[in-house]
C-alpha positions in Angstrom: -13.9 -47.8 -32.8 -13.9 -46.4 -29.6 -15.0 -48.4 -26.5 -18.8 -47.4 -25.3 -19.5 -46.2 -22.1 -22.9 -46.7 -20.1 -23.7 -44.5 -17.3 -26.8 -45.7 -15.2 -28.4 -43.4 -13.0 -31.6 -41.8 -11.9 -32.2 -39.8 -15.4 -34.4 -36.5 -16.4 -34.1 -33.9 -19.3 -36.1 -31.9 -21.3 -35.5 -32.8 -24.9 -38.8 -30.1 -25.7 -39.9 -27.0 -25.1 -41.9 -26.9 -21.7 -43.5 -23.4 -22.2 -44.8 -24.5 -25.7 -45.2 -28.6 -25.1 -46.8 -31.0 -23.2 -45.0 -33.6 -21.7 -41.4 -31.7 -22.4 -39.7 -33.9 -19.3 -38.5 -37.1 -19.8 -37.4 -39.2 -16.8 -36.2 -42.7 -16.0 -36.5 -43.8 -12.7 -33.4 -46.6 -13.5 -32.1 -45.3 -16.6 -28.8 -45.0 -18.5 -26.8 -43.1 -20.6 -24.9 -45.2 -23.8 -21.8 -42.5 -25.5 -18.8 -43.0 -27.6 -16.3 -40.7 -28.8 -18.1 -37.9 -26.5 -21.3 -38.8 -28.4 -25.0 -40.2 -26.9 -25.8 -43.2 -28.5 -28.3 -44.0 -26.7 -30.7 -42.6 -23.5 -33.3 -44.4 -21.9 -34.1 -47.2 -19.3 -31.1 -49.3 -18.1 -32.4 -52.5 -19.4 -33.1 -51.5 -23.1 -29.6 -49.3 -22.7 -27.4 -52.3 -21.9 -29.5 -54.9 -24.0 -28.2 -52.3 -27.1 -24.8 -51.9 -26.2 -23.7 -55.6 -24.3 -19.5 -54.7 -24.4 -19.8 -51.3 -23.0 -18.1 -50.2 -19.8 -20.6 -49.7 -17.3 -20.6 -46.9 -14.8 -23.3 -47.9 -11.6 -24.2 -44.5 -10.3 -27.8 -45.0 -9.1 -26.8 -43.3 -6.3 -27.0 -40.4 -8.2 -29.2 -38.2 -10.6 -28.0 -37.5 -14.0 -29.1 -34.6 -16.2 -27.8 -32.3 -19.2 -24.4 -30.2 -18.8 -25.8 -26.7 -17.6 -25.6 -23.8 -19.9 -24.8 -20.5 -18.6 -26.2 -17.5 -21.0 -24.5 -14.4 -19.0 -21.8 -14.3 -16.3 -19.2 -12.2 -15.9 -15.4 -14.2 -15.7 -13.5 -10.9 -13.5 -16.5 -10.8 -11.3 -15.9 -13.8 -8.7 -15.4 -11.6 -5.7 -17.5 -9.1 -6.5 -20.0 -11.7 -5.3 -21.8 -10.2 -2.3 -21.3 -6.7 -2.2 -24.8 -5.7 -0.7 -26.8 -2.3 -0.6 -26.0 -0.9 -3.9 -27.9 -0.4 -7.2 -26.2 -1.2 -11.0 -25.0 1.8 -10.9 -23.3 2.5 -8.0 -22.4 -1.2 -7.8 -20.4 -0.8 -11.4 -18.7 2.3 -10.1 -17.9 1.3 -6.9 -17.0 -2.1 -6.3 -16.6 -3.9 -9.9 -15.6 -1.8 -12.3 -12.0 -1.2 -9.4 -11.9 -5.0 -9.6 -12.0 -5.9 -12.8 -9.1 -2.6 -13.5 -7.2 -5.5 -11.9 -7.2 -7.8 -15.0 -4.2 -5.7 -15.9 -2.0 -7.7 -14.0 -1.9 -10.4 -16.1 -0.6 -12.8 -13.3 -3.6 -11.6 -11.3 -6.0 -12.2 -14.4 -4.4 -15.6 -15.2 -5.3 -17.2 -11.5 -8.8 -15.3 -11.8 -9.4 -17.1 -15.5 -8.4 -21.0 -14.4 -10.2 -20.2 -10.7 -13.6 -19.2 -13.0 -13.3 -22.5 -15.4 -12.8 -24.6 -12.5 -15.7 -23.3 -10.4 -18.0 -23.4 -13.6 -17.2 -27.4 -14.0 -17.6 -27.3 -10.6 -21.2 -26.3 -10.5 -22.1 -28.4 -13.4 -21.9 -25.8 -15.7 -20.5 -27.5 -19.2 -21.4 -24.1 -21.5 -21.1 -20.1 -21.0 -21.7 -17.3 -22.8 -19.0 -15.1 -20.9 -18.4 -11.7 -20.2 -14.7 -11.4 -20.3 -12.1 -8.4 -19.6 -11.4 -5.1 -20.9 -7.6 -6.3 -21.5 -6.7 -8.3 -24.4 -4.1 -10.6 -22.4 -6.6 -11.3 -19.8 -8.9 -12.1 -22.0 -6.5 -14.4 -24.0 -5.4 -16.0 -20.3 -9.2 -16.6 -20.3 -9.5 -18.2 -23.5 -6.4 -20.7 -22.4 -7.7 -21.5 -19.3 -11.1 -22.8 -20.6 -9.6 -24.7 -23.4 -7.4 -26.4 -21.4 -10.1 -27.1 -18.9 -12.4 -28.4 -21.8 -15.4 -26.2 -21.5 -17.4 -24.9 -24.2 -16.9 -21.5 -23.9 -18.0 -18.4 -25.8 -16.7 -15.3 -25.2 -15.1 -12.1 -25.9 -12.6 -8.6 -25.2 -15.1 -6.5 -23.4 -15.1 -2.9 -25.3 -16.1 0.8 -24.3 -15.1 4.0 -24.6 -17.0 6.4 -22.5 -18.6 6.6 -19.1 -16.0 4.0 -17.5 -12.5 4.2 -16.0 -9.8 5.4 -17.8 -7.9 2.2 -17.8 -10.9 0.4 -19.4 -11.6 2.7 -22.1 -10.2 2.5 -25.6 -10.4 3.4 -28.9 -13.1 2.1 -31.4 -9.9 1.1 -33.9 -8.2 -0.1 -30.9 -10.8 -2.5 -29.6 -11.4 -3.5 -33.3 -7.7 -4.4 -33.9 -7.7 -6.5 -30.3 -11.0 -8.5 -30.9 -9.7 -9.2 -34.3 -6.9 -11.0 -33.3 -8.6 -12.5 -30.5 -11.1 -13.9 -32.5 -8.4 -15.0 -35.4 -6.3 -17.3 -32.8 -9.7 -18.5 -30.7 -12.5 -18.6 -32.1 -13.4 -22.4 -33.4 -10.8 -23.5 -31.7 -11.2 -26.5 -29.8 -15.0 -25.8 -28.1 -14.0 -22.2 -28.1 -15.8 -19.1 -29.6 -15.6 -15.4 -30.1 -18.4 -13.2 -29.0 -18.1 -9.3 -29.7 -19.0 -7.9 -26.5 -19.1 -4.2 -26.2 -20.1 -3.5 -22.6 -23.4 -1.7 -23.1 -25.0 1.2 -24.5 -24.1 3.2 -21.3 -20.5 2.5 -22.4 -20.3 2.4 -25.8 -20.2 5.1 -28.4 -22.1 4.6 -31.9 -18.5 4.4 -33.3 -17.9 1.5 -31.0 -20.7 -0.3 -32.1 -20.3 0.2 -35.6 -16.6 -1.4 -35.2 -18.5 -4.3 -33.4 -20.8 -5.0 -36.8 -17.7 -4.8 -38.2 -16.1 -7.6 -36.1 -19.6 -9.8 -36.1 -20.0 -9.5 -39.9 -15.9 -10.3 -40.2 -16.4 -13.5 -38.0 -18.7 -16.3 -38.6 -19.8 -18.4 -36.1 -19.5 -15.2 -33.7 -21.8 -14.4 -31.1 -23.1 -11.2 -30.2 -23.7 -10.2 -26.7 -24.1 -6.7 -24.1 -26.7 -5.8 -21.7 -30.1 -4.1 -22.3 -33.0 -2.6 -20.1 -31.4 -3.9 -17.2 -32.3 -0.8 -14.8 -34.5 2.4 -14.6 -31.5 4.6 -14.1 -29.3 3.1 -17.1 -32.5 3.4 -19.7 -32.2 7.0 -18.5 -28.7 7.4 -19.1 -29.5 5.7 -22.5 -31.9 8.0 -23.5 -29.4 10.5 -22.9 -26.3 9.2 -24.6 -29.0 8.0 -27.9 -31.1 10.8 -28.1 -32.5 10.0 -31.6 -33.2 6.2 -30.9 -36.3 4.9 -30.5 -35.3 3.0 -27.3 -32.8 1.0 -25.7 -33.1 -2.1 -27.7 -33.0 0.2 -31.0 -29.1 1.4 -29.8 -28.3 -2.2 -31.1 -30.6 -2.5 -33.2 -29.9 0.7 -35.2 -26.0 -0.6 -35.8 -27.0 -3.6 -37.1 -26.7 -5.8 -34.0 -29.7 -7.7 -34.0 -29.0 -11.1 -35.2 -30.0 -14.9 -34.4 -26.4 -14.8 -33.2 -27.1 -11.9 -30.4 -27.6 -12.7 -26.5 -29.1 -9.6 -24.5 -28.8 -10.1 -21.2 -31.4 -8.6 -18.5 -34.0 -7.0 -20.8 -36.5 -6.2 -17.3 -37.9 -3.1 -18.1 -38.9 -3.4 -21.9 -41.6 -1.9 -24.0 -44.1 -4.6 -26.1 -42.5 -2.9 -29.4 -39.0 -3.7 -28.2 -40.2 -7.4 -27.4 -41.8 -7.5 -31.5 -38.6 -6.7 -32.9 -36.2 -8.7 -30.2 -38.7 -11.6 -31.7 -38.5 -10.4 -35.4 -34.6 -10.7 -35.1 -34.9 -14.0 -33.4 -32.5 -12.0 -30.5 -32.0 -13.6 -27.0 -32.1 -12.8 -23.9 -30.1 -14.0 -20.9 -32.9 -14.2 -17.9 -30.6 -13.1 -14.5 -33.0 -13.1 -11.9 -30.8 -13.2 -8.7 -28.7 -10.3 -10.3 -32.4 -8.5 -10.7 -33.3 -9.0 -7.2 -29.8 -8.3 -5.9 -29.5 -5.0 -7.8 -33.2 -4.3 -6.9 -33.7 -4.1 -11.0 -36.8 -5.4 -11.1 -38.6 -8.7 -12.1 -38.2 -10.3 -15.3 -41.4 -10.2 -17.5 -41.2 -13.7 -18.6 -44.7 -14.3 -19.4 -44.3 -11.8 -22.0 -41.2 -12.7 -23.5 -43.1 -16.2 -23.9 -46.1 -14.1 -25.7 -44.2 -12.6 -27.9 -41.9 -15.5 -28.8 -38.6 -13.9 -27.4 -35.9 -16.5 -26.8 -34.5 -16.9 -23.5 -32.2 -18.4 -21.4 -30.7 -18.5 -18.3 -27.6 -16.3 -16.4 -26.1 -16.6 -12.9 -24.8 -12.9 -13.8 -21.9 -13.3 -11.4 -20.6 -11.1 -10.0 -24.5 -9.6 -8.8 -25.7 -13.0 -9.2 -24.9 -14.9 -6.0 -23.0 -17.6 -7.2 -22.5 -19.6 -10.1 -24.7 -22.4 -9.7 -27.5 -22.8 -12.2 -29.8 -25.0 -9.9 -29.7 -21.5 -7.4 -30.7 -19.4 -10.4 -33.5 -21.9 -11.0 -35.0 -21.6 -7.8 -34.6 -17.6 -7.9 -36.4 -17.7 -11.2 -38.8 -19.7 -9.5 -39.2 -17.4 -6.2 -39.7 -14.3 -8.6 -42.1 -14.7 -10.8 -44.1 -16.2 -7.7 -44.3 -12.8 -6.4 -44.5 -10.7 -9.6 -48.0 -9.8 -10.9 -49.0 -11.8 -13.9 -46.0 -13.6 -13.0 -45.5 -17.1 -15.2 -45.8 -20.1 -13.2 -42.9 -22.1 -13.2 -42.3 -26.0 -12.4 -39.5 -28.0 -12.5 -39.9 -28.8 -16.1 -39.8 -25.0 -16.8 -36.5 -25.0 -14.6 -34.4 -27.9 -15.8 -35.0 -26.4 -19.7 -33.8 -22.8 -18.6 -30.8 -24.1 -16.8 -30.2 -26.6 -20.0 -31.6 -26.6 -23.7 -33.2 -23.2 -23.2 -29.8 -21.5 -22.6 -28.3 -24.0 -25.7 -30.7 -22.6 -28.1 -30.0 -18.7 -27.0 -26.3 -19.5 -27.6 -26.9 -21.5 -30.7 -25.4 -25.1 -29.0 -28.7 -26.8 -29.3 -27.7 -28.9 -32.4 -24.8 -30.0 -29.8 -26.2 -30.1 -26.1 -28.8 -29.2 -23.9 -30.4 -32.8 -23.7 -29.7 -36.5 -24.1 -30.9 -37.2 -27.1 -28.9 -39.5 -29.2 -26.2 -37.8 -31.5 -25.8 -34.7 -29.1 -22.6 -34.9 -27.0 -22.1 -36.1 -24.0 -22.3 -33.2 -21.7 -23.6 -34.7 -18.5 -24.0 -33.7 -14.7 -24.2 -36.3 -11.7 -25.8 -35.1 -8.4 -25.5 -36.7 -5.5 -27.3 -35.5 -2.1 -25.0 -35.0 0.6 -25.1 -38.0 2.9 -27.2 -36.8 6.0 -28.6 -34.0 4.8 -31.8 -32.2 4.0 -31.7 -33.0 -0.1 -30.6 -36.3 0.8 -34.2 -36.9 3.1 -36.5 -35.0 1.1 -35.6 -37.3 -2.5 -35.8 -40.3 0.0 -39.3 -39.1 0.2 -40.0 -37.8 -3.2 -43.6 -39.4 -4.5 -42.8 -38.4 -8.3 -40.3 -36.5 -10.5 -42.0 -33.6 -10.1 -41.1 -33.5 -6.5 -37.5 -34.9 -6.6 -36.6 -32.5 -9.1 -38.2 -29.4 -7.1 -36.5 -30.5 -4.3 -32.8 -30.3 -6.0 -33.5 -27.3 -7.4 -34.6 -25.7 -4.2 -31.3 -27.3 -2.0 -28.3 -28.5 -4.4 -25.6 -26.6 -5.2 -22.2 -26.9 -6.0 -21.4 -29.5 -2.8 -23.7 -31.9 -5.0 -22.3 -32.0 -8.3 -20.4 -35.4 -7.8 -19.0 -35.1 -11.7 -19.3 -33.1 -14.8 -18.5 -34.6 -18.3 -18.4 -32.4 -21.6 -18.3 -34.8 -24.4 -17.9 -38.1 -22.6 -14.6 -36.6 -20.7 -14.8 -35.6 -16.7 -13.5 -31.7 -16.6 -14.6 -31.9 -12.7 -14.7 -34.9 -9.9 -15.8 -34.7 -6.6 -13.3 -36.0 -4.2 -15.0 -36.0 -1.0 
């Protein structure tokens, strides 16, 4: 049997539902972590931890706060330095400045160094799960695939497909992307932590021929996730309206090929009608939540409190490259700021934000049987932060009077430079070395 290992750190999680349940955050003040063979065996104070498991190898991080791997619901793999291109709208921002950068994932040497740069920075920012928009090219999206098994990841993903509206270079065939994501899918998906998710761009993009060969592909691969973008911007539901003049809305472009599944992830969904929202719920859809992309793009404001009305799954996506950065403790805060401002805006607390970044995103992606939390007989996907010594975090949790506050305050100032290690199933895929 394989040897146990004991973490012991400051502890917090959400093992419920904090938009439907009291008392969703559990915390332990000295508490520790018990896994084997990349499994929890055991979560709760340090005392009752190591009375259970008396052999095990113990790890003496109390310097640190330990919480779930973080899962990331939408970001875009070619995207990286796309980050921070100011003063444009979706639109105009595709056409300008990403859609030229992600034409370079032909080069596959160019799209290998991007695909083990993204995996690295992921791990990096604590990030131990992704639902990932990959490339247009089948190699890059194969050098993608490699680089996250080798890094250890759990990784979903897929050939990104269209055939109107874009570049040239990025357009194919319906029966071309259909042959490509086959094969993908054949030699990756449920391998290793790996899986396929059919991914034709969006609606903007994609013809109904290209969505019916995407059906195709989701009916011809179990496990596989489903995943574009929807009611992300004024402008594209126009051009939507346009391209789909006989469907009843954006969601319905999907919806109408069959798309709709517990095994689809819409990301954005900001401008959507109360009908769209009864049948996203009806289909037990999910949406990826992207709120610095939103506010970057000037989309708009997520309506959360009615996605929570109407029982819509949701997670949360950093949406790099108009997200600002990878980290899912930064897209927590954003959330936060947002729905602050937005009229009948749902109040969030740190509860609310540690679920979104963790086993709200696990449950849109369909890993929640696996991660999200510390309950016993999920793996052990864990995250260790430690303040910066000297800094602002590091005073403010020296302060904190309660959970509540320590975990507002790491949500509102860490980021990457405090993610002191990353574990996905018991294993470190990233450690600090400063």
């Amino acid at each position: 049997m394989a040897a146990t290992t004991i973490i012991r750190a400051r502890i917090a999680h959400t093992p419920r539902d904090p938009f439907t349940s009291d008392g969703a955050l559990e915390t332990f003040d000295d508490g520790a972590v018990a896994f084997a063979d990349g499994t929890i065996l055991a979560t709760g104070p340090a005392t009752e931890v190591l009375r259970q498991h008396p052999d095990a190898d113990v790890l003496d991080r109390r310097d640190c706060v330990l919480i779930p791997g973080m899962v990331d619901t939408h970001v875009h793999y070619p995207q990286i330095p796309v980050i921070g291109a100011m003063g444009l709208e979706l639109l105009e921002w595709l056409a300008l400045r990403t859609l030229p950068e992600e034409a370079k994932m032909a080069d596959l040497g160019h799209a290998t160094k991007a695909a083990e740069r993204f995996v690295r920075l992921l791990a990096r920012n604590g990030t131990t799960s992704a639902l990932v928009f990959g490339s247009h090219f089948p190699a890059a999206q194969h050098a993608l695939f490699e680089a996250a098994d080798a890094a250890g990841l759990r990784i979903a993903s897929g050939l990104v497909t269209s055939d109107r509206n874009l570049r040239p270079e990025l357009e194919v065939s319906p029966e071309t992307a259909y042959e490509a994501g086959k094969a993908l899918a054949t030699r990756w998906h449920g391998h290793g932590r790996l899986r396929y998710a059919v991914t034709p761009r969006f609606s903007v993009s994609a013809t109904e021929a290209m969505l019916g060969v995407s059906k195709t592909l989701l009916d011809e691969t179990p496990g596989a996730l489903f995943t574009s973008h929807v009611n992300e911007s004024v402008g594209e539901i126009d051009f939507v309206k346009e391209l789909f003049p006989h469907a009843r809305d954006y969601v319905a472009t999907y919806e109408d090929a069959g798309l709709l599944t517990s095994r689809s992830v819409l990301a954005h969904n900001v401008h959507v009608s109360d009908d769209e929202l009864h049948r996203l719920a009806d289909a037990h859809t999910a949406v990826a939540h992207c709120p610095s992309s939103n506010a970057f793009l000037s989309s708009g404001i997520f309506p959360m409190a009615r996605h929570v009305e109407h029982g819509v799954r949701f997670g949360m996506g950093t949406d790099v490259g108009a997200g600002t950065g990878l980290s899912m403790l930064k897209e927590g805060l954003v959330a936060y700021h947002v729905q602050m401002v937005r009229e009948e805006g749902h109040m969030l607390g740190p509860a609310h934000l540690l679920y979104l970044a963790t086993l709200a995103g696990a449950r849109a992606i369909g890993l929640d049987d696996e991660t999200g939390d510390l309950t016993p007989g999920k793996a052990a996907d864990l995250v260790l932060l430690k303040p910066p010594p000297g800094g602002t975090l590091e005073a403010v949790l020296e302060e904190a009077p309660d959970w509540n506050a320590a975990l507002g305050a790491i949500f509102t100032l860490a980021r990457e430079e405090c993610v002191e290690e990353t574990r996905v199933a018991g294993e470190p895929v990233y450690t600090s070395t400063k």
